[in-house]
N, CA, C and O atoms as a Maestro MAE file, in Angstrom:
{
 s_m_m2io_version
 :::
 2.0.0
}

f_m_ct {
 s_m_title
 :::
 protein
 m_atom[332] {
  # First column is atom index #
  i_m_mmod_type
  r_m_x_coord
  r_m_y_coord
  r_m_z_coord
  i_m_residue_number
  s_m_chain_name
  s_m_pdb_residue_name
  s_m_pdb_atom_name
  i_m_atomic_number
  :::
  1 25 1.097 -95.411 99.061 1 A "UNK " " N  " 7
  2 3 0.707 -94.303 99.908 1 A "UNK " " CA " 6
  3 2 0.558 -94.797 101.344 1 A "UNK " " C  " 6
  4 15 0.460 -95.995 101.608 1 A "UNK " " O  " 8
  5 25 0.547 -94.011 102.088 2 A "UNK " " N  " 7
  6 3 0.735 -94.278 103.516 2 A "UNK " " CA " 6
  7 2 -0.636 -93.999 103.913 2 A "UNK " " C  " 6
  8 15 -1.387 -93.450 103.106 2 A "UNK " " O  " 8
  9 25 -1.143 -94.408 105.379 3 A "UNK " " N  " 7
  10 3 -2.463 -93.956 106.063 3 A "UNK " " CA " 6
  11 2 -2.311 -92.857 106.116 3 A "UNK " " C  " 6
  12 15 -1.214 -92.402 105.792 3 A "UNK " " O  " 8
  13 25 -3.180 -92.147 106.474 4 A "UNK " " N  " 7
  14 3 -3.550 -90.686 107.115 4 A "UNK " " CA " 6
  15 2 -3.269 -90.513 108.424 4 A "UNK " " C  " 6
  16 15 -3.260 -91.598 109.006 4 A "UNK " " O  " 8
  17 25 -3.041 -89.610 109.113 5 A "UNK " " N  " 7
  18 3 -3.150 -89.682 110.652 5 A "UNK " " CA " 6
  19 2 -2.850 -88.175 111.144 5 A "UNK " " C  " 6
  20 15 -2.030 -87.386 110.675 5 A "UNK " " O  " 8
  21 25 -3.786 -87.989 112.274 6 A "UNK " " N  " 7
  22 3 -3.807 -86.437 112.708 6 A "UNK " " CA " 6
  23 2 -3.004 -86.780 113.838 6 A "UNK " " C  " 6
  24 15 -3.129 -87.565 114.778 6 A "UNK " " O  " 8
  25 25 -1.676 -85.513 113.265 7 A "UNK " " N  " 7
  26 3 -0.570 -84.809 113.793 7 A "UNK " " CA " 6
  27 2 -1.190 -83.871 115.100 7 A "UNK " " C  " 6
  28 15 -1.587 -82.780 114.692 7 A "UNK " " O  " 8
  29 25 -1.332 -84.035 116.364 8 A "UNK " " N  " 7
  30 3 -2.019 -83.666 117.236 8 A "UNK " " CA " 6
  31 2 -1.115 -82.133 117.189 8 A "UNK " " C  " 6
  32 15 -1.575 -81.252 116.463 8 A "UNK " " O  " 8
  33 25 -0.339 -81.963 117.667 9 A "UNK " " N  " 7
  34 3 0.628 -80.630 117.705 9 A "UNK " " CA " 6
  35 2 0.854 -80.024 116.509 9 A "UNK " " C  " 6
  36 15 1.318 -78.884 116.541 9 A "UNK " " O  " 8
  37 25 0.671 -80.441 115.659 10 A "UNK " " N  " 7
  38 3 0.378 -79.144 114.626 10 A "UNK " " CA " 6
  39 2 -1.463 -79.137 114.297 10 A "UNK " " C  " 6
  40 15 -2.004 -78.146 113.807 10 A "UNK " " O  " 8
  41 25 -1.981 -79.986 114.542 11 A "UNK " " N  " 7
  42 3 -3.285 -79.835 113.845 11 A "UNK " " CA " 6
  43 2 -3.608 -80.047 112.398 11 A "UNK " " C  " 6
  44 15 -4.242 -79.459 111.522 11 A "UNK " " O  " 8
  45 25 -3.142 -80.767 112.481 12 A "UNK " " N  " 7
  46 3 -3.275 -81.161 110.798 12 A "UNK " " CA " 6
  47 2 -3.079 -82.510 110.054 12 A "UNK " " C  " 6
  48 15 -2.100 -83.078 110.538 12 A "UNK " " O  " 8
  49 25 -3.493 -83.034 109.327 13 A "UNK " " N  " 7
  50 3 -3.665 -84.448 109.005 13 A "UNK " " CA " 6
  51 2 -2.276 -84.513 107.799 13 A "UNK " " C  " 6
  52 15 -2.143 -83.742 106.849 13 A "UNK " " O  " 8
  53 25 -1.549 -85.405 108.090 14 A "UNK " " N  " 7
  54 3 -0.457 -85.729 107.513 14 A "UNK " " CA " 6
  55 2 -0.903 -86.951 106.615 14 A "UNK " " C  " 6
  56 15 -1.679 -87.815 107.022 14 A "UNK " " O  " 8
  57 25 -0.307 -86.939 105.283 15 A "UNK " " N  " 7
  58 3 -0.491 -88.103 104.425 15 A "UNK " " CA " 6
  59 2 0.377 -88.233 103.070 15 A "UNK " " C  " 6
  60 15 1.108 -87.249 102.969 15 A "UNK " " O  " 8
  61 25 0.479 -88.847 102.338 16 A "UNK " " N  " 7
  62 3 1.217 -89.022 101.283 16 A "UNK " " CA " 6
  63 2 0.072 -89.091 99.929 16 A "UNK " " C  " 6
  64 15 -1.151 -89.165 100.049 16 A "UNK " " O  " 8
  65 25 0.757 -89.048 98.787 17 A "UNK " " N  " 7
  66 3 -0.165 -88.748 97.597 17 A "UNK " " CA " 6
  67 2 0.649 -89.565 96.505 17 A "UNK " " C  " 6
  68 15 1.846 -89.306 96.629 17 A "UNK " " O  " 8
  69 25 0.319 -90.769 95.130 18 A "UNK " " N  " 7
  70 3 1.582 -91.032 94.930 18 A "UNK " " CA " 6
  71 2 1.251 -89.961 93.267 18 A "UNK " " C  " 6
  72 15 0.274 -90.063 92.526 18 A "UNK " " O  " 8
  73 25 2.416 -89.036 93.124 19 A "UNK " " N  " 7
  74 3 2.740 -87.838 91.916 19 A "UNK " " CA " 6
  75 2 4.161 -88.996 91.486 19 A "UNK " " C  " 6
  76 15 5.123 -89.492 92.072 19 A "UNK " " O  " 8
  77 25 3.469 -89.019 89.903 20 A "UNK " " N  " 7
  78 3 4.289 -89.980 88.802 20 A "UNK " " CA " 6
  79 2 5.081 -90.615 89.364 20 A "UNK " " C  " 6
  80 15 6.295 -90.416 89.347 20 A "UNK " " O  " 8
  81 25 4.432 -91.575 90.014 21 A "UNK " " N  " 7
  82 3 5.352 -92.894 90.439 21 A "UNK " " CA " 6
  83 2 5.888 -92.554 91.946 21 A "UNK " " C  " 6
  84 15 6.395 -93.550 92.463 21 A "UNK " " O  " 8
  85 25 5.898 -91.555 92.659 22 A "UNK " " N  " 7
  86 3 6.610 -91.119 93.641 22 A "UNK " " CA " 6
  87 2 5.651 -90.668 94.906 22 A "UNK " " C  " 6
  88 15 4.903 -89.690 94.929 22 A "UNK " " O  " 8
  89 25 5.914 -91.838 96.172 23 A "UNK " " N  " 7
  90 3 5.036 -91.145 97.294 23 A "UNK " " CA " 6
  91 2 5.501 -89.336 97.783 23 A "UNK " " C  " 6
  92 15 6.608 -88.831 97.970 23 A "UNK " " O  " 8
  93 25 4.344 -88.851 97.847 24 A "UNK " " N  " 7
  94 3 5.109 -87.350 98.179 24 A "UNK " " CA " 6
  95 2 4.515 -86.961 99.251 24 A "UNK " " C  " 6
  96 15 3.325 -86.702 99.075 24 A "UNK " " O  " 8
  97 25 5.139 -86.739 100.933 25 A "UNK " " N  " 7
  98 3 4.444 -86.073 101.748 25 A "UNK " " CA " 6
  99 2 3.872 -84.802 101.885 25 A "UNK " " C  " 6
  100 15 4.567 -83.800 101.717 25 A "UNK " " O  " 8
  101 25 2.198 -84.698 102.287 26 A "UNK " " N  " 7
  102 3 1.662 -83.924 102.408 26 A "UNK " " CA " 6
  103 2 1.158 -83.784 103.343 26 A "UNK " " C  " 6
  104 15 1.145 -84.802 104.034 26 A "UNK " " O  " 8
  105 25 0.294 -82.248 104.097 27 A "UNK " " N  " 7
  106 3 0.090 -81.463 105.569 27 A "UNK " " CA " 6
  107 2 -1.449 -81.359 104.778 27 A "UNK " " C  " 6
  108 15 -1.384 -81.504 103.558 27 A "UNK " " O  " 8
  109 25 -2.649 -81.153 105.286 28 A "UNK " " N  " 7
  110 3 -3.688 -80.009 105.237 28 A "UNK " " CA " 6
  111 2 -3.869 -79.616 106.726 28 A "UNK " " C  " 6
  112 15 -2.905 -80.081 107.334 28 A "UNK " " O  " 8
  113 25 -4.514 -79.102 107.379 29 A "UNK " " N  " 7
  114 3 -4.454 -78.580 108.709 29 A "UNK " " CA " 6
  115 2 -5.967 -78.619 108.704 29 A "UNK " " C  " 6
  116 15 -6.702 -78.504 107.724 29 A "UNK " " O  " 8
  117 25 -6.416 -78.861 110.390 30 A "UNK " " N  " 7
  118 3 -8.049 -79.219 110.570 30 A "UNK " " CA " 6
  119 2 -8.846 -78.211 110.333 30 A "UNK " " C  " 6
  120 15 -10.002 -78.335 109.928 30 A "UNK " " O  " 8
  121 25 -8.083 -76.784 110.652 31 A "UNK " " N  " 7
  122 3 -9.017 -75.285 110.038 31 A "UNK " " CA " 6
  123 2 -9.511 -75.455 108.223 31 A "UNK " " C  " 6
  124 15 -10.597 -75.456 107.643 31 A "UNK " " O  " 8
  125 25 -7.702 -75.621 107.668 32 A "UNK " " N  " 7
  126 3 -8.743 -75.526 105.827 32 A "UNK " " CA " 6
  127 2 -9.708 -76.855 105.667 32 A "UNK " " C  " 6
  128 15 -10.694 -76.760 104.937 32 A "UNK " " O  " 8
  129 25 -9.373 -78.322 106.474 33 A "UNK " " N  " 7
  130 3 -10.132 -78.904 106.316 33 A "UNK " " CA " 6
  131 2 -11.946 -78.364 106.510 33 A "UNK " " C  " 6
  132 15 -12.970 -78.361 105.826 33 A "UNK " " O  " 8
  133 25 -11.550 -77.992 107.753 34 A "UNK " " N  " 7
  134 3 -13.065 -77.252 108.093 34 A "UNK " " CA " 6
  135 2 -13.493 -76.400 107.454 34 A "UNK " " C  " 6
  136 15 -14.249 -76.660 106.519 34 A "UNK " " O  " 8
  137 25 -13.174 -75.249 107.734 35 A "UNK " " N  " 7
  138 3 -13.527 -73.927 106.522 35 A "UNK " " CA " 6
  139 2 -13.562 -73.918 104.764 35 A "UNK " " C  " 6
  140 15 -13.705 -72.995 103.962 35 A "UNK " " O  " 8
  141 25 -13.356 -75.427 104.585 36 A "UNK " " N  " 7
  142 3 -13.462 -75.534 102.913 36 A "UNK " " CA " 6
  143 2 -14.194 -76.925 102.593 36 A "UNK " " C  " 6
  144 15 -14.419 -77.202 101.415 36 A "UNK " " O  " 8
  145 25 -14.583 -77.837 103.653 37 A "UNK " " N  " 7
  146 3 -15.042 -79.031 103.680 37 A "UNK " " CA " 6
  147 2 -16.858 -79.127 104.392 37 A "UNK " " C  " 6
  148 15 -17.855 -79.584 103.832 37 A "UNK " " O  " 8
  149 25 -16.724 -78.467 105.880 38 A "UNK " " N  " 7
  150 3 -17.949 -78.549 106.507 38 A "UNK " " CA " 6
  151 2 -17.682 -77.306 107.654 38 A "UNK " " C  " 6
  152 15 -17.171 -77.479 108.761 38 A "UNK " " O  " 8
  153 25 -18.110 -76.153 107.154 39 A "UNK " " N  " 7
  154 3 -18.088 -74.607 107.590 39 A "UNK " " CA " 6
  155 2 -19.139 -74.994 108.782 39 A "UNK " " C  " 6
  156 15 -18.760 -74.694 109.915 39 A "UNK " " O  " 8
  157 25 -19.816 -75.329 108.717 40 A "UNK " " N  " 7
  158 3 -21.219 -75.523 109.139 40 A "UNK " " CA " 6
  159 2 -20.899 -76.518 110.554 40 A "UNK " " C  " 6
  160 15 -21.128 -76.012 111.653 40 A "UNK " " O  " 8
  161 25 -20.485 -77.616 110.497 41 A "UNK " " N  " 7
  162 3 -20.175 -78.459 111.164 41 A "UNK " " CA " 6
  163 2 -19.252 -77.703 112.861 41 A "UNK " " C  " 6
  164 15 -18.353 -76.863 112.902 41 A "UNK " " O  " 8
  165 25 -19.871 -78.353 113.903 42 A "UNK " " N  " 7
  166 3 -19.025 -78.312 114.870 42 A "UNK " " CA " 6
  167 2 -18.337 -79.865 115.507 42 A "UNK " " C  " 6
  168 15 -18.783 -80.993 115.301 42 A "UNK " " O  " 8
  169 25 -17.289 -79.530 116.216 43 A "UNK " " N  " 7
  170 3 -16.101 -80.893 116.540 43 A "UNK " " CA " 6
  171 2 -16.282 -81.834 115.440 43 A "UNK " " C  " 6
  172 15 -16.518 -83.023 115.660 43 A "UNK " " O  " 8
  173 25 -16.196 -81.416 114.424 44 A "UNK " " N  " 7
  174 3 -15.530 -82.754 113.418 44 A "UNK " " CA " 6
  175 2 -14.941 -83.548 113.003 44 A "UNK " " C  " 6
  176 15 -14.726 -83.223 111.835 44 A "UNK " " O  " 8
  177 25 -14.495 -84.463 113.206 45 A "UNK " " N  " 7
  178 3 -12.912 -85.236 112.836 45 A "UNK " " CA " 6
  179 2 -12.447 -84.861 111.952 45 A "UNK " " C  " 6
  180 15 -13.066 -84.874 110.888 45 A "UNK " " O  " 8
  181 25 -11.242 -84.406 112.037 46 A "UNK " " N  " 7
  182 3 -10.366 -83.917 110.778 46 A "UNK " " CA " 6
  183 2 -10.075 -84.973 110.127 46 A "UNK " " C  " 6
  184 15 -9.779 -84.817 108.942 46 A "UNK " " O  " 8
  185 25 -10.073 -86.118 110.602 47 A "UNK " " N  " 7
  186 3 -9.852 -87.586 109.864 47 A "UNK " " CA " 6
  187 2 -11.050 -88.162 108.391 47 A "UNK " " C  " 6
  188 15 -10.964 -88.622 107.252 47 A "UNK " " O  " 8
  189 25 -11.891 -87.825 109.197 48 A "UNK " " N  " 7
  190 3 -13.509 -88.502 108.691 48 A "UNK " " CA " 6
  191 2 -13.237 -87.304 107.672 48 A "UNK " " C  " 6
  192 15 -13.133 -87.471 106.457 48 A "UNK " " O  " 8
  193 25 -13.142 -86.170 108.271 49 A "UNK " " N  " 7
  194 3 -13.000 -84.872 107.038 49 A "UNK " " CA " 6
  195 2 -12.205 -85.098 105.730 49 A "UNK " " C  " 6
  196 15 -12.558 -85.043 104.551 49 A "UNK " " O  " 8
  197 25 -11.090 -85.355 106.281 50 A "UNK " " N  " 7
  198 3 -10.030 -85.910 105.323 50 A "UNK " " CA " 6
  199 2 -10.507 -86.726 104.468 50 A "UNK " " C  " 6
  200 15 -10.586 -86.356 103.297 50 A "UNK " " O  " 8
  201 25 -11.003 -88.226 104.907 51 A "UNK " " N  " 7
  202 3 -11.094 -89.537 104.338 51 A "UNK " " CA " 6
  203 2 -12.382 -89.159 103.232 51 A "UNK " " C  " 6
  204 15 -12.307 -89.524 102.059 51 A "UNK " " O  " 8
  205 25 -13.175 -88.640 103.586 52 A "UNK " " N  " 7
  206 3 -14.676 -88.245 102.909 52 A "UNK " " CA " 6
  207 2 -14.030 -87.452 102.140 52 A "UNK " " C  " 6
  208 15 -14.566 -87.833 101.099 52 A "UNK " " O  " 8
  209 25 -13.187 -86.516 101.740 53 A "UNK " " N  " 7
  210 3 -12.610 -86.038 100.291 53 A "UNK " " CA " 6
  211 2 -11.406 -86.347 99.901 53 A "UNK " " C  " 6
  212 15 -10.955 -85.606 99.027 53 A "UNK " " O  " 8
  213 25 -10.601 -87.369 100.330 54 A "UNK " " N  " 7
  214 3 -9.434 -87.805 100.163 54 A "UNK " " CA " 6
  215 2 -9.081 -87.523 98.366 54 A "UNK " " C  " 6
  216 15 -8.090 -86.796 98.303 54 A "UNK " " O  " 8
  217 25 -9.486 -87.806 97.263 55 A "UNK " " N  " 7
  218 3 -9.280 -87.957 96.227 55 A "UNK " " CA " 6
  219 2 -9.281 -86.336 95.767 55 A "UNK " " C  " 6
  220 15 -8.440 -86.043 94.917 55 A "UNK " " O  " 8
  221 25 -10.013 -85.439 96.178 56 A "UNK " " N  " 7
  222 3 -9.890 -83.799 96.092 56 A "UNK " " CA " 6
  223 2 -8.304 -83.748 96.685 56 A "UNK " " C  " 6
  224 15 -7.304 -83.435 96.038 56 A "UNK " " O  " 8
  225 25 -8.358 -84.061 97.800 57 A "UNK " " N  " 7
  226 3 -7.311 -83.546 98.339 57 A "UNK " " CA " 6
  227 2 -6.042 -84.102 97.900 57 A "UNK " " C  " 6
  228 15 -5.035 -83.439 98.150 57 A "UNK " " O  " 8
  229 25 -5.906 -85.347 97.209 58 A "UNK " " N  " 7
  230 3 -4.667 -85.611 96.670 58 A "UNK " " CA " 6
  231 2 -4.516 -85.186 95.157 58 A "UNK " " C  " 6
  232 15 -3.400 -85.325 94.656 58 A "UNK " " O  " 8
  233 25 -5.523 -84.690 94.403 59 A "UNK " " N  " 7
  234 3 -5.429 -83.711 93.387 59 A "UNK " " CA " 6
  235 2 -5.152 -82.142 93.667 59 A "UNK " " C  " 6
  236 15 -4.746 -81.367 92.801 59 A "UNK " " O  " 8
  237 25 -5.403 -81.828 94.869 60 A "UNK " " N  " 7
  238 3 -4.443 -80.231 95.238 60 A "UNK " " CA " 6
  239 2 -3.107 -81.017 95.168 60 A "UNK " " C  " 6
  240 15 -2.506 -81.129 94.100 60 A "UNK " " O  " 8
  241 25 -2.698 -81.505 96.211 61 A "UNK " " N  " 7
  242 3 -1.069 -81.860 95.971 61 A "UNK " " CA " 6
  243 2 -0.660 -82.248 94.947 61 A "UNK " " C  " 6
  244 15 0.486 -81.868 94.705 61 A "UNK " " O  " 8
  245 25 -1.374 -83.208 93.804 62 A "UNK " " N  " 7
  246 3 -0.818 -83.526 92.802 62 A "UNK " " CA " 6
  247 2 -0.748 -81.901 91.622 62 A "UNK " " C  " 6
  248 15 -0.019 -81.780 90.638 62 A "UNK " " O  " 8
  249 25 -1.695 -80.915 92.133 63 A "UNK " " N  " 7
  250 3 -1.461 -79.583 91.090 63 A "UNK " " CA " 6
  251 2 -0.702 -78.773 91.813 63 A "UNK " " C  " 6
  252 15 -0.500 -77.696 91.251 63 A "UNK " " O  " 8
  253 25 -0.180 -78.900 92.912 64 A "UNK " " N  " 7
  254 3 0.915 -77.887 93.734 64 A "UNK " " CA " 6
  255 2 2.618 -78.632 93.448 64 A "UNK " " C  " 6
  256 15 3.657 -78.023 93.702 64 A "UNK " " O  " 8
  257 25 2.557 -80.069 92.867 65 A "UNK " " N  " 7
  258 3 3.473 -80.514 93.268 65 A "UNK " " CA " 6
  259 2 3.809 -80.490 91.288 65 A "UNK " " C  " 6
  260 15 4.870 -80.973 90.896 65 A "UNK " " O  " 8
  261 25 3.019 -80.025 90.480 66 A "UNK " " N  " 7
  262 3 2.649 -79.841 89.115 66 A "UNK " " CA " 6
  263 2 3.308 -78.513 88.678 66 A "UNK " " C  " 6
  264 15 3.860 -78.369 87.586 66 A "UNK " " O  " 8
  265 25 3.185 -77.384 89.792 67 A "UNK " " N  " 7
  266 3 3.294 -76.096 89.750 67 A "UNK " " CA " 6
  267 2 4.650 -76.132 90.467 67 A "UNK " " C  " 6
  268 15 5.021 -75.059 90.942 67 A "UNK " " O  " 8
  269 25 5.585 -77.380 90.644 68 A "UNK " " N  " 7
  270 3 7.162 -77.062 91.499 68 A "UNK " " CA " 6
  271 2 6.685 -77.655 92.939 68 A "UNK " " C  " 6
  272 15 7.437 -78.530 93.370 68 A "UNK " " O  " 8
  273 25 5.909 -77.431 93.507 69 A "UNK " " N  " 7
  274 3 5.997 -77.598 94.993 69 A "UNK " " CA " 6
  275 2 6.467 -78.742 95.932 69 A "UNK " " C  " 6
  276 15 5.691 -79.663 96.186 69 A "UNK " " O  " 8
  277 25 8.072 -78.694 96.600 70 A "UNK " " N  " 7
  278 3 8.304 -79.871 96.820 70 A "UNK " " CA " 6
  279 2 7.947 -80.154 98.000 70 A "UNK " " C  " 6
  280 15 7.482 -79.308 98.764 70 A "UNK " " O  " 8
  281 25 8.148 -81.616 98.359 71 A "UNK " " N  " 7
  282 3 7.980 -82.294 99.573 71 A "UNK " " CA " 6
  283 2 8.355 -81.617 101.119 71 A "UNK " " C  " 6
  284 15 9.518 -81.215 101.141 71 A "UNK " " O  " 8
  285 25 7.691 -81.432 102.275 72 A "UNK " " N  " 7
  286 3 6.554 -82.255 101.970 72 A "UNK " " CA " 6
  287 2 5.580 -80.607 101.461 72 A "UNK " " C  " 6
  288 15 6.038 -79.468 101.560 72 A "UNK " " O  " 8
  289 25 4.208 -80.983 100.943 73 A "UNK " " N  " 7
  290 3 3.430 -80.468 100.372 73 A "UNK " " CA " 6
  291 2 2.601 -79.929 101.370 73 A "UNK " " C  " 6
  292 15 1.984 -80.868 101.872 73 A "UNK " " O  " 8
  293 25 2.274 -78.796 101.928 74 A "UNK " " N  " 7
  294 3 1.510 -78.018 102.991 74 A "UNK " " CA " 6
  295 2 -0.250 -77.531 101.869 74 A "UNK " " C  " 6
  296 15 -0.454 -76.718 100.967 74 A "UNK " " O  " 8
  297 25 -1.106 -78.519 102.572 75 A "UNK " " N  " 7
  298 3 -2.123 -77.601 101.397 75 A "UNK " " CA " 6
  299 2 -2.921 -76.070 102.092 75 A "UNK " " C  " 6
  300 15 -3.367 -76.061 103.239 75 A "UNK " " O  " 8
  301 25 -2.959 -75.339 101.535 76 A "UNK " " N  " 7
  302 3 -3.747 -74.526 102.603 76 A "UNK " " CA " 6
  303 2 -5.431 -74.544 101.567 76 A "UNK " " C  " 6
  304 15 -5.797 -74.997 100.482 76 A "UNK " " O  " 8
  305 25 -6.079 -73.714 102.771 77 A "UNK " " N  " 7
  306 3 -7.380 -74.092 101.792 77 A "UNK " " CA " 6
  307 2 -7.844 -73.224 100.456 77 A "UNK " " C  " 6
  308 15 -8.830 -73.665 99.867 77 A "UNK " " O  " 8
  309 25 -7.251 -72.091 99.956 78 A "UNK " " N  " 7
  310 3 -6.719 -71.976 98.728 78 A "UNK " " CA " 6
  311 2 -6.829 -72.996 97.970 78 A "UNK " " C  " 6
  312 15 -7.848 -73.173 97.302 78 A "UNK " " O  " 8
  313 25 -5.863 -73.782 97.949 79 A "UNK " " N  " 7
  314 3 -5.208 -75.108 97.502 79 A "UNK " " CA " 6
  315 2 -6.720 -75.906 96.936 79 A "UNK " " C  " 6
  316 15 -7.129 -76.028 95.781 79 A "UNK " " O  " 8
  317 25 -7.439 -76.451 98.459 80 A "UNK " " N  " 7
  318 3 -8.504 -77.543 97.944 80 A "UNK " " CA " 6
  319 2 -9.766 -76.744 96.908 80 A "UNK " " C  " 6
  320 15 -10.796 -77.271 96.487 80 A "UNK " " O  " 8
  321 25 -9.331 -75.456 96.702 81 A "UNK " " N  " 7
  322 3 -10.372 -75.044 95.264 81 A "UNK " " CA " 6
  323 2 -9.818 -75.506 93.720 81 A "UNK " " C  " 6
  324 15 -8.753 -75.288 93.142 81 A "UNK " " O  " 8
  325 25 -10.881 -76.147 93.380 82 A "UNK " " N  " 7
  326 3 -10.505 -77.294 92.155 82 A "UNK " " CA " 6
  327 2 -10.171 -75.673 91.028 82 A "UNK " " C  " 6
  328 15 -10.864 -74.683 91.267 82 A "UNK " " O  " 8
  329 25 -9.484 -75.627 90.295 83 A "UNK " " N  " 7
  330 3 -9.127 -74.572 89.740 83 A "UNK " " CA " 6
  331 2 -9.947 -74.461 88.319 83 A "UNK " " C  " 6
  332 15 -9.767 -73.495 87.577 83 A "UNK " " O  " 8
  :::
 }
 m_bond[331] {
  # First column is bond index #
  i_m_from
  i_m_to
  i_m_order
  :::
  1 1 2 1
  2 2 3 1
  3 3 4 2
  4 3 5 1
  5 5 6 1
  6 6 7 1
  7 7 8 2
  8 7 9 1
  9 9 10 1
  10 10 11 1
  11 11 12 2
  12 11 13 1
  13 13 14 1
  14 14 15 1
  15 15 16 2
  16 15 17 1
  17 17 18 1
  18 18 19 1
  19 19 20 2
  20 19 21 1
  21 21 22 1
  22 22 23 1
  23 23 24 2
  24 23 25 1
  25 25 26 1
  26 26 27 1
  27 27 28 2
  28 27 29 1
  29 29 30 1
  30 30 31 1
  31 31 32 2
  32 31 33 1
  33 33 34 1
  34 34 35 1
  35 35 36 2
  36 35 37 1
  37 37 38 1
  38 38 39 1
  39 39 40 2
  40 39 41 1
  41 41 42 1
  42 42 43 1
  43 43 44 2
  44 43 45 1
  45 45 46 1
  46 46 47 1
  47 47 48 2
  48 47 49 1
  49 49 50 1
  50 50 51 1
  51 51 52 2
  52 51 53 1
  53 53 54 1
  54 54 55 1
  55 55 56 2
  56 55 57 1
  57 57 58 1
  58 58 59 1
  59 59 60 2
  60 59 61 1
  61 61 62 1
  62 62 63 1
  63 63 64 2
  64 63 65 1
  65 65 66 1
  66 66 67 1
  67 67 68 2
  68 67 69 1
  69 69 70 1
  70 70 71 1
  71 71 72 2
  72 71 73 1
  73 73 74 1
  74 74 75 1
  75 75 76 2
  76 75 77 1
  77 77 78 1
  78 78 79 1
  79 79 80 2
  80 79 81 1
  81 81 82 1
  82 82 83 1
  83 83 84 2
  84 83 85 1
  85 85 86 1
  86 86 87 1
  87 87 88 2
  88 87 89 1
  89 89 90 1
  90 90 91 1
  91 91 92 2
  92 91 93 1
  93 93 94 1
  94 94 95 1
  95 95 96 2
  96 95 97 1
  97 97 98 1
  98 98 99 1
  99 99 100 2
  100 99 101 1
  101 101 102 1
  102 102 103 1
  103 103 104 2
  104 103 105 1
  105 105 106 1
  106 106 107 1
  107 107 108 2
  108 107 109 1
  109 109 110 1
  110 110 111 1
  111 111 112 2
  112 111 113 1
  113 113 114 1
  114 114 115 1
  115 115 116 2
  116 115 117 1
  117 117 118 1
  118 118 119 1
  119 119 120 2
  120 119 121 1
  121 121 122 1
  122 122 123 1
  123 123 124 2
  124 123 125 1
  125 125 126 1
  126 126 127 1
  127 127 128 2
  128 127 129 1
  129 129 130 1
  130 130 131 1
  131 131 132 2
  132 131 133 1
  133 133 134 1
  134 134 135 1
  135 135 136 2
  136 135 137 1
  137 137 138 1
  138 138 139 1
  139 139 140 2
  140 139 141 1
  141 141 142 1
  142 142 143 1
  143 143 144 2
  144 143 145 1
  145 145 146 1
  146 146 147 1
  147 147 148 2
  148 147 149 1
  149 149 150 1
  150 150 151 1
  151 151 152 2
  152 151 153 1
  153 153 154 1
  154 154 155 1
  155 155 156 2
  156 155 157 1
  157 157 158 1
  158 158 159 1
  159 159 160 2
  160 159 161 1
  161 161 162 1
  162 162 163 1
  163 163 164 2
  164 163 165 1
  165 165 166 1
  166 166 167 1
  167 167 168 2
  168 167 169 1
  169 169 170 1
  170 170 171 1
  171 171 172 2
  172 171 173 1
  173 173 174 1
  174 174 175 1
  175 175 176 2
  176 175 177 1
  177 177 178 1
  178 178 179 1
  179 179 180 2
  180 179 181 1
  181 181 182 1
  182 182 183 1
  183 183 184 2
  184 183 185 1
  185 185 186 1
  186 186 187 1
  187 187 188 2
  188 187 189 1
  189 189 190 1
  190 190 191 1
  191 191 192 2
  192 191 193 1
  193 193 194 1
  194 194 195 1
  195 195 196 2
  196 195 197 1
  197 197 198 1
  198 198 199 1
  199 199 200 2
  200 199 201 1
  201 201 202 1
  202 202 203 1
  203 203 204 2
  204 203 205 1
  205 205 206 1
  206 206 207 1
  207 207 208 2
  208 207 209 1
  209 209 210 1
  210 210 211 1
  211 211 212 2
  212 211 213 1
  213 213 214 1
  214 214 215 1
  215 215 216 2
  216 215 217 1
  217 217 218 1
  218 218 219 1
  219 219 220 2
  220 219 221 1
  221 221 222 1
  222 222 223 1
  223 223 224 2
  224 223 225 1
  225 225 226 1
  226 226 227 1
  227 227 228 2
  228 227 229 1
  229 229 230 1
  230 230 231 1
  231 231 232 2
  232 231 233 1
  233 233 234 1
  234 234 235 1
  235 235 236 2
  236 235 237 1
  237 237 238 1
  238 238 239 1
  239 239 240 2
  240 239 241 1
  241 241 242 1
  242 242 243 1
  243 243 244 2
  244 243 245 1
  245 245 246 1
  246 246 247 1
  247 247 248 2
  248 247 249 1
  249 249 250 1
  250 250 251 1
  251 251 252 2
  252 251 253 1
  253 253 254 1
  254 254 255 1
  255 255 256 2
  256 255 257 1
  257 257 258 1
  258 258 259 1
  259 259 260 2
  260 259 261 1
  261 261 262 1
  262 262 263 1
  263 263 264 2
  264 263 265 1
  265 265 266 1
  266 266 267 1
  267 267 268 2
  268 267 269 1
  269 269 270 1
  270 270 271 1
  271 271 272 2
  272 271 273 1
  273 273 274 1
  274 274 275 1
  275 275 276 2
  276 275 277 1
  277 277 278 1
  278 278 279 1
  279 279 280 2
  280 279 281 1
  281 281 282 1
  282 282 283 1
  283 283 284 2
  284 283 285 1
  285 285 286 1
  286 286 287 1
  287 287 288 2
  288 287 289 1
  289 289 290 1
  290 290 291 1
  291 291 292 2
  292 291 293 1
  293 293 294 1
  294 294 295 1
  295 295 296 2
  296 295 297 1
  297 297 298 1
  298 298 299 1
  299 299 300 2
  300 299 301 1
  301 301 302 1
  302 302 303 1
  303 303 304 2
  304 303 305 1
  305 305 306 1
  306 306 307 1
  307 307 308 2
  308 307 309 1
  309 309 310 1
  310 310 311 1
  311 311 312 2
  312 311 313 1
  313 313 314 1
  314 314 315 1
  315 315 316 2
  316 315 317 1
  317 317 318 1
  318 318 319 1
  319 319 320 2
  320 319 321 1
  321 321 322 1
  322 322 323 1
  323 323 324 2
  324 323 325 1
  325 325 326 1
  326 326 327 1
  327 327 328 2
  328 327 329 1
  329 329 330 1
  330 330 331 1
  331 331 332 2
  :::
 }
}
């Protein structure tokens, strides 16, 4: 898997996830990070956001990418509700 790193022009933290053997690129964006992570919170790092649920968030991609969804994987915040 690759680092994380916020995509300044789209707003959203780019990263990889590895689904059966295979790195697969994935998007969440700093809004679902926020609005599904720390509602509450103002100027947050979408990074620190990211990294502090990293393992949630590579189980949405691993159940979107479960359900067909190919590369790269866009989560919206839908997505980070554990089903």
């Amino acid at each position: 898997m690759s680092q994380a790193y916020f995509h300044k022009d789209s707003a959203a933290v780019r990263f990889s996830v590895l689904c059966e053997g295979v790195d697969v690129g994935a998007t969440v964006s700093s809004r679902a990070l926020h609005y599904h992570f720390r509602p509450d919170a103002v100027g947050e790092d979408p990074l620190e956001t990211y990294a502090a649920h990293a393992d949630e968030i590579a189980e949405a991609v691993r159940r979107r990418v479960a359900a067909g969804s190919i590369e790269p994987v866009m989560l919206r915040e839908l997505d980070l509700r554990a089903p």
